[in-house]
C-alpha positions in Angstrom: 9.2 13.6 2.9 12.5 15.2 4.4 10.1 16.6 7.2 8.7 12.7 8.1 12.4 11.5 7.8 13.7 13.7 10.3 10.9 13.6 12.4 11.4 9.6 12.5 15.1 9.5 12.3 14.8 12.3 15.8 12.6 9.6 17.7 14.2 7.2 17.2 17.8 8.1 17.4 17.0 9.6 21.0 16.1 5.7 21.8 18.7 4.1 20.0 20.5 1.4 22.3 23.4 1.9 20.4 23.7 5.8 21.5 23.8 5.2 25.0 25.9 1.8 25.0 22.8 -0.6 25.3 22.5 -3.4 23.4 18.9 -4.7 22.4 18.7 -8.5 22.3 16.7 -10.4 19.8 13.2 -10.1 19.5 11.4 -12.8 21.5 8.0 -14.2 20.9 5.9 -12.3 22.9 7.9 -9.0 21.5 7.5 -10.6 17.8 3.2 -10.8 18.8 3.1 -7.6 19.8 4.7 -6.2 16.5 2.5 -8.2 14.2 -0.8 -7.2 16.0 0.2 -3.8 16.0 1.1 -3.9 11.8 -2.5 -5.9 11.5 -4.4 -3.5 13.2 -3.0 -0.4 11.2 -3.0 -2.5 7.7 -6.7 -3.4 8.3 -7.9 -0.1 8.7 -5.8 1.3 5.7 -6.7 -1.4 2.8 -10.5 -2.7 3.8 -12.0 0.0 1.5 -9.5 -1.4 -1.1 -10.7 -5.0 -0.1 -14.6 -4.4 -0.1 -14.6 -2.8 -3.7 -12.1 -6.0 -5.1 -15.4 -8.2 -4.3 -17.5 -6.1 -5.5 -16.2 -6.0 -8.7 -15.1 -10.0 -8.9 -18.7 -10.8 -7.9 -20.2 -8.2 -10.2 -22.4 -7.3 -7.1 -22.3 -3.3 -8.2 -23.9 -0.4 -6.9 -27.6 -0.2 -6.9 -29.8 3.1 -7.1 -33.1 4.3 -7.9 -33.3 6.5 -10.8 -37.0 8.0 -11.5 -38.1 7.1 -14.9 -39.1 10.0 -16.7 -43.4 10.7 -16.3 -45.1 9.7 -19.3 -48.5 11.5 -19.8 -51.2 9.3 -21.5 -52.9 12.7 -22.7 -52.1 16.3 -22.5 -54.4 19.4 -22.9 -54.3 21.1 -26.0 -55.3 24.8 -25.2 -56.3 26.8 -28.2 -58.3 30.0 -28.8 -60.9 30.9 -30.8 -61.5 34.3 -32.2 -64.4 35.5 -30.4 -63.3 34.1 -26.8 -60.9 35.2 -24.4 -60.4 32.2 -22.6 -58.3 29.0 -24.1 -60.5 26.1 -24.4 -59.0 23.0 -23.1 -58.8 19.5 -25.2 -58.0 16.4 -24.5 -55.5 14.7 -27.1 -53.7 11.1 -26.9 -50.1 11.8 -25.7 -48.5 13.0 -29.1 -47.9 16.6 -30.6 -51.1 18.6 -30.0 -52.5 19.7 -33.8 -50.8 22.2 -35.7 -52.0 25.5 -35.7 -52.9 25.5 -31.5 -50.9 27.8 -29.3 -49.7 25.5 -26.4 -49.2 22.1 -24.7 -49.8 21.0 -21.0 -49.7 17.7 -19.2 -53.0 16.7 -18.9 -54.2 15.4 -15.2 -54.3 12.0 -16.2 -50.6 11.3 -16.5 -48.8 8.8 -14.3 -46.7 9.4 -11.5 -43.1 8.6 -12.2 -42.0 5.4 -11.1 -38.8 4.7 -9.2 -36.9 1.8 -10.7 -33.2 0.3 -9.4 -30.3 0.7 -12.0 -27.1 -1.6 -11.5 -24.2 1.0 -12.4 -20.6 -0.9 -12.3 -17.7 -0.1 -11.4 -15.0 0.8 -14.0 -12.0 1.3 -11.9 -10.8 0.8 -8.2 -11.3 5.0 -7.4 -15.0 4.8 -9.4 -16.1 1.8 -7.2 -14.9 4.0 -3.9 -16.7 7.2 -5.1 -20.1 5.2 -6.0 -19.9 3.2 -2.5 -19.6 6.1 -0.7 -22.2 8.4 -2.8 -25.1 5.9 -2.6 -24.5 3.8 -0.1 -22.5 6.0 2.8 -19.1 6.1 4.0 -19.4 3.2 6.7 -20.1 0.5 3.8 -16.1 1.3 2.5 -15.3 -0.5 6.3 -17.8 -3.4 5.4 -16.4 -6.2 6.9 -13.9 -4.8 9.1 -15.4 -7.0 12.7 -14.9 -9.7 11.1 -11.3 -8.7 9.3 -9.7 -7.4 12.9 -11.0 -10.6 14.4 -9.0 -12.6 11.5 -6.1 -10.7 10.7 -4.7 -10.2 14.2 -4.5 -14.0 15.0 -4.2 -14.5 11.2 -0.8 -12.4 11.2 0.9 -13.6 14.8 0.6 -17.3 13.1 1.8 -16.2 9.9 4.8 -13.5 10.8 5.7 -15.4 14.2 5.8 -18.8 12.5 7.5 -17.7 9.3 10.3 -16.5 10.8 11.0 -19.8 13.5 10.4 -21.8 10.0 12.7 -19.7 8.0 15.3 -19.7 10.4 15.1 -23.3 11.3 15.6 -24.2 7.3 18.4 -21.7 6.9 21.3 -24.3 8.0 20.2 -26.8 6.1 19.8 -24.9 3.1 23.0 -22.8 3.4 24.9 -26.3 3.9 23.2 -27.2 0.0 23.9 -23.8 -1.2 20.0 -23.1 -1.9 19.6 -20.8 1.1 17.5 -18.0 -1.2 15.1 -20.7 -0.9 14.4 -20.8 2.2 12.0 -17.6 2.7 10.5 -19.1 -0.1 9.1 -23.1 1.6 9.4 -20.7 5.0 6.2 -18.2 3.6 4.5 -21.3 2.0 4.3 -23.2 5.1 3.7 -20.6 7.5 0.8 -19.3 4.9 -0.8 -22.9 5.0 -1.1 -23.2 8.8 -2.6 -19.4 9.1 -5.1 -19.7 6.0 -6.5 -23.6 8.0 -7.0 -21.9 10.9 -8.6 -18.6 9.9 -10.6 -19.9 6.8 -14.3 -19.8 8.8 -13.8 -15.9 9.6 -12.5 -15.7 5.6 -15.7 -16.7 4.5 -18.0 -14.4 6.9 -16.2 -11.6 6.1 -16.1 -12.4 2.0 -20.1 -12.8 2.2 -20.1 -9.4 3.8 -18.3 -7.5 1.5 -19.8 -9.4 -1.6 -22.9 -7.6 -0.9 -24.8 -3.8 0.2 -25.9 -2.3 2.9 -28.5 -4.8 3.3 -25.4 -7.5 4.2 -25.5 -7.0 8.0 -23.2 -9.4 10.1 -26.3 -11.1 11.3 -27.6 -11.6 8.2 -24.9 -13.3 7.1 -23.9 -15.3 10.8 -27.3 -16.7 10.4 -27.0 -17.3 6.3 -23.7 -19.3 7.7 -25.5 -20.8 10.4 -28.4 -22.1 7.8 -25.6 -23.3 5.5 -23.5 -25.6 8.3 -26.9 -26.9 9.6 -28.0 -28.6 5.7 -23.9 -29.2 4.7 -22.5 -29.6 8.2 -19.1 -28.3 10.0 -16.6 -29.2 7.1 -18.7 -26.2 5.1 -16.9 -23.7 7.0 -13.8 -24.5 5.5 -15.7 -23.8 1.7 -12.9 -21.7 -0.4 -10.1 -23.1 1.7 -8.6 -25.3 -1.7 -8.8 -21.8 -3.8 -7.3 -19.9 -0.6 -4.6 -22.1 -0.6 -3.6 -21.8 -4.2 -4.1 -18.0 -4.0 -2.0 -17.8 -0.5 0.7 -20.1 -0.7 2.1 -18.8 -4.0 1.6 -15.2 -2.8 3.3 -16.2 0.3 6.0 -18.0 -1.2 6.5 -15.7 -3.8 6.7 -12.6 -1.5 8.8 -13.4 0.9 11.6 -14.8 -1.6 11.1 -11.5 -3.1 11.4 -9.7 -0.1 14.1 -10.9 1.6 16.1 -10.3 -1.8 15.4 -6.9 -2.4 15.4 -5.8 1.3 19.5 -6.7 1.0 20.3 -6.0 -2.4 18.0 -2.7 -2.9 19.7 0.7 -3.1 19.4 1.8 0.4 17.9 5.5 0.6 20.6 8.7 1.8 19.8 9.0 4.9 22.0 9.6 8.2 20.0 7.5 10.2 20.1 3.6 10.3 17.2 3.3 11.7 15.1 5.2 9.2 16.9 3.5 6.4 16.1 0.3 7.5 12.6 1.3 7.9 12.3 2.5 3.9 14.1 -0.2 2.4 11.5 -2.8 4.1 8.3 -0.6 3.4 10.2 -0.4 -0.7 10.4 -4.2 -1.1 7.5 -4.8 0.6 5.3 -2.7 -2.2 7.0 -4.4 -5.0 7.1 -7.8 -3.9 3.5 -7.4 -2.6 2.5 -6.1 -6.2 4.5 -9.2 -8.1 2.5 -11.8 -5.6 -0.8 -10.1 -6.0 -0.7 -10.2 -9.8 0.7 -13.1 -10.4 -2.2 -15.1 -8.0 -5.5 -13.0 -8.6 -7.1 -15.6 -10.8 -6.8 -18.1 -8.5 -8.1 -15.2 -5.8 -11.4 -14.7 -8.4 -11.6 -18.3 -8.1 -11.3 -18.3 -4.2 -14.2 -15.5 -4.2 -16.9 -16.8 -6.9 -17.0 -20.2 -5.0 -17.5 -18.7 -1.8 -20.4 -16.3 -3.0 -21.9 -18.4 -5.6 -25.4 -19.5 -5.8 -24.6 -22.3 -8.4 -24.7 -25.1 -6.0 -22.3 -27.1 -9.0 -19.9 -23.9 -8.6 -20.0 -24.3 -4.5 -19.9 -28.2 -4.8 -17.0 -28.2 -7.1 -13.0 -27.6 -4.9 -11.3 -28.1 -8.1 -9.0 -25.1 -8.8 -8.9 -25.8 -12.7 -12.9 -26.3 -13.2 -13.7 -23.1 -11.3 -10.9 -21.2 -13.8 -12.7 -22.9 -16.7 -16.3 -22.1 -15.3 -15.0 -18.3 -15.2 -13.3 -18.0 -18.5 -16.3 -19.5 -19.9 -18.7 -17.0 -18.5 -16.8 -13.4 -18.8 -13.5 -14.9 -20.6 -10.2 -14.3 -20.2 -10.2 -11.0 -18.5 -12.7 -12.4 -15.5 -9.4 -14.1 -14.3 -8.1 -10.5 -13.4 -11.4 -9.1 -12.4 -10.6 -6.4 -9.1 -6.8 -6.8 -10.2 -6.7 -2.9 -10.0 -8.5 -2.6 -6.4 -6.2 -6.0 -5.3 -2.8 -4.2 -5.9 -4.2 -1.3 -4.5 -4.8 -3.1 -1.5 -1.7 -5.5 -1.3 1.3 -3.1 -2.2 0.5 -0.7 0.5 -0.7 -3.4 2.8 2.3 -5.5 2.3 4.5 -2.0 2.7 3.0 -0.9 6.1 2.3 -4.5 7.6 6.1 -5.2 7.2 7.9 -2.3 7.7 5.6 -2.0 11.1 6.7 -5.2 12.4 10.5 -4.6 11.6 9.8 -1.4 13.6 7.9 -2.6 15.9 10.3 -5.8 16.8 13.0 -2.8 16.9 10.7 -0.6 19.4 9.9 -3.7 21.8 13.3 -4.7 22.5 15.0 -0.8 22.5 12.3 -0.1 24.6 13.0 -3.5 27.1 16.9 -2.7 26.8 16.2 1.0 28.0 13.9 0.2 30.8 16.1 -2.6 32.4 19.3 0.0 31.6 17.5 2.7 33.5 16.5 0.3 36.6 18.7 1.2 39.5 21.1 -1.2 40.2 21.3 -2.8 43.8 24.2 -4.3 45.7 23.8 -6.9 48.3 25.1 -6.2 51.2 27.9 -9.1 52.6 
């Protein structure tokens, strides 16, 4: 750890504005874009293994192999000797123990081939889903769903991060003026999250319906199972899942950033000489646990989210209600089907929350170091009077 926090505090201490009496300005937009792609790209490619196994297991669409069943012989040669011939003399006996008193037992011609039959094994655990995905189905199928995940979480993220900050910071005078300002990360994520989950929720449900299944779940497959769906239900189908997305995202979103912003100030910043690297852990810290505190506290209402959009119960798909698809769920597996992937979830969301953040804090630092060094290194040119 020492070795990665010198190696980052050297970077970027030899590009710190401050060192050679430069300045950085606030992050603009277009700087503020750039971060967030970069954080979505990098977070997508980390957690999507975590992602694909959390369906798996809140669908209950598990592994599938082929196991041979074990031959079964309908008769078997009995092979005994008699006293005056040197040569066993073969019998044919339904399958069972050959006759006492006879020397040995052989499968007789007549026995079946073994069949092959497919047998469902479950997951048990996040690191048990991973192992059996990759065993019998490849490495590959860890990165289902990734297309369609890039294509949603880059625009996904510039509309949340971007517009969660301009909200926060527009609320912040108002709500410091009524002593609530803590609050306003709080309605800033949950308003933010609302726009980005609208926009996105079409791509959300191709790449669910990937991930929900096998190998067999190409992307065409399932563009053309969409395609089917929008032509008998029309347009406003695309947008299935949207109600349970919403009471899974703006809670998470609400609950996060309050959470984040709190502990990022008030969390024991690490011993470490360089401000820079300090900054970085104490984001990529409060990111993890406030990610983990989200995620927990709104997985039923992501189970909820997922059985409606893979459900073939066309009552289950029919029904928006957030409370009816709770109850349909703790009717069928109980209690503990409201926290069904919880394991895989946190896996995913802690370290997903930890890298997304702490790359666009770094990454808004990087833009505008690296726009404050370039125009401090331009040569400067007088006009000549």
């Amino acid at each position: 750890m020492s070795t990665i926090d010198s190696t980052i505090g050297s970077m970027l201490s030899e590009s710190t504005p401050s060192m050679h009496g430069i300045e950085p300005s606030a992050p603009n937009a277009y700087q503020k874009m750039m971060s967030a792609c970069a954080g979505a790209v990098l977070t997508s490619l980390i957690v999507t293994p975590f992602d694909v196994v959390k369906t798996r297991m809140q669908v209950g669409s598990d592994v599938i192999v082929t196991k041979p069943s074990p031959p079964v012989a309908q008769e078997v040669c009995c092979r005994f000797y008699y006293m005056e011939m040197d040569s066993g003399v073969c019998r044919m006996y339904p399958a069972m123990e050959c006759p006492s008193g006879f020397d040995a037992r052989i499968p007789g011609v007549a026995a079946p081939q073994p069949s092959i039959k497919p047998v469902s094994t479950p997951f048990t655990g996040t690191l048990d889903g991973v192992v059996k995905i990759v065993r019998h189905e490849g490495i590959p199928q860890l990165w289902r769903g990734l297309s369609p995940t890039l294509v949603m979480s880059v625009p996904s993220t510039v509309i949340y991060y971007v517009g969660y900050e301009n909200v926060r910071d527009y609320l912040i005078p108002s709500f410091r003026r009524r002593g609530m300002e803590d609050y306003a990360p709080l309605f800033a994520g949950a308003t933010a999250r609302t726009f980005a989950a609208t926009i996105i929720s079409p791509l959300e449900l191709v790449r669910t319906r990937m991930q929900s299944g096998g190998a067999d779940k190409s992307i065409s497959r399932v563009v053309l199972g969409v395609a089917e769906m929008v032509k008998q239900n029309g347009p406003s189908s695309l947008w299935r899942g949207l109600a349970p997305t919403l009471w899974r995202d703006v809670p998470f979103s609400a609950t996060y950033w309050a959470g984040y912003e709190l502990l990022r100030h008030r969390l024991p910043r690490p011993n470490m000489s360089n401000e820079f690297v300090r900054d970085f852990w104490s984001s990529f810290i409060a990111g993890a646990i406030s990610g983990t505190v989200a995620a927990t506290i709104t997985t039923p209402f992501d189970v909820a989210k997922t059985t409606r959009q893979v459900s073939r119960d066309t009552h289950v798909r029919a029904d928006g209600k957030m409370l009816n698809l709770i109850r349909f769920i703790v009717e069928r597996d109980g209690w503990k089907g409201l926290f069904r992937g919880l394991s895989p979830r946190i896996a995913k969301v802690a370290p997903a929350c930890a890298i997304m953040i702490s790359s666009y804090e770094m990454g808004k630092v990087f833009f505008t170091t690296g726009f404050a060094m370039k125009q401090a290194s331009s040569p400067i040119r007088y006009n000549a009077t």
